[in-house]
C-alpha positions in Angstrom: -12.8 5.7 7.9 -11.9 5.6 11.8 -8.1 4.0 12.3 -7.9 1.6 14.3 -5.0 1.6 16.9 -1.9 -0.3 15.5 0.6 -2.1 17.0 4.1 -1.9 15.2 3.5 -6.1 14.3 -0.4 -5.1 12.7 1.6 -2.5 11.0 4.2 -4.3 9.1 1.5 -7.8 8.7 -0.5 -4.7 6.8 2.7 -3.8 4.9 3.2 -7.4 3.8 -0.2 -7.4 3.0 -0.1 -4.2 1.1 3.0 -5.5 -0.9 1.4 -9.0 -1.4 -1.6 -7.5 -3.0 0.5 -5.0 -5.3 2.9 -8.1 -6.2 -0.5 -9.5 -8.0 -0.8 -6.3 -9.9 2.4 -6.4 -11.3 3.2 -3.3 -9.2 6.6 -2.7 -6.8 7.1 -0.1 -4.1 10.6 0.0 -3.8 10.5 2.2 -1.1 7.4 1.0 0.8 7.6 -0.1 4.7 7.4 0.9 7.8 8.0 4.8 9.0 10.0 3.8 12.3 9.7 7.9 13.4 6.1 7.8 13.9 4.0 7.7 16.7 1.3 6.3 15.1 3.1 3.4 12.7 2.5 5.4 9.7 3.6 3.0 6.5 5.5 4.7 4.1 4.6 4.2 0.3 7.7 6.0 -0.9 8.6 7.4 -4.6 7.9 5.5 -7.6 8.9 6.1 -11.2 5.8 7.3 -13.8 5.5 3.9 -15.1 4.7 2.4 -11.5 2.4 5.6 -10.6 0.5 4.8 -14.2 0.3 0.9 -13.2 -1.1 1.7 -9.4 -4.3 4.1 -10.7 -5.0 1.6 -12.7 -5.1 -1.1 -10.8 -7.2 1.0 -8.2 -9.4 1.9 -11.3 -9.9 -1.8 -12.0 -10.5 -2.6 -8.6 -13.2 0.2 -8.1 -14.6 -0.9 -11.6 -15.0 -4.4 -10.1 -16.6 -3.7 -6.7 -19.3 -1.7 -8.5 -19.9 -4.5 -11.0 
């Protein structure tokens, strides 16, 4: 998948998005934002306890489960 260039703003709407989206999963980043030492407005995901980690894969698993439906 080709990046697209990002502005600092597309980067932290995406975050917002990213944390929206999560938020209906029942899952919490604490640590997730925006990696201001970047060049390239990487967004930073940050360390998350097992539970969180355990809650994330399966949402993804879910979501992948879905699309192929």
């Amino acid at each position: 998948m080709d990046t697209p260039i990002s502005t600092p703003t597309d980067t932290a709407t995406c975050v917002e998005q990213l944390r929206s989206a999560l938020a209906e999963h029942g899952i919490k980043l604490p640590s997730l934002g925006l990696d201001w030492l970047t060049p390239d407005h990487l967004i930073a995901l940050g360390n998350c306890n097992l539970a969180t980690a355990h809650a994330f894969a399966e949402a993804l698993s879910k979501t992948k489960k879905d699309i192929s439906a």
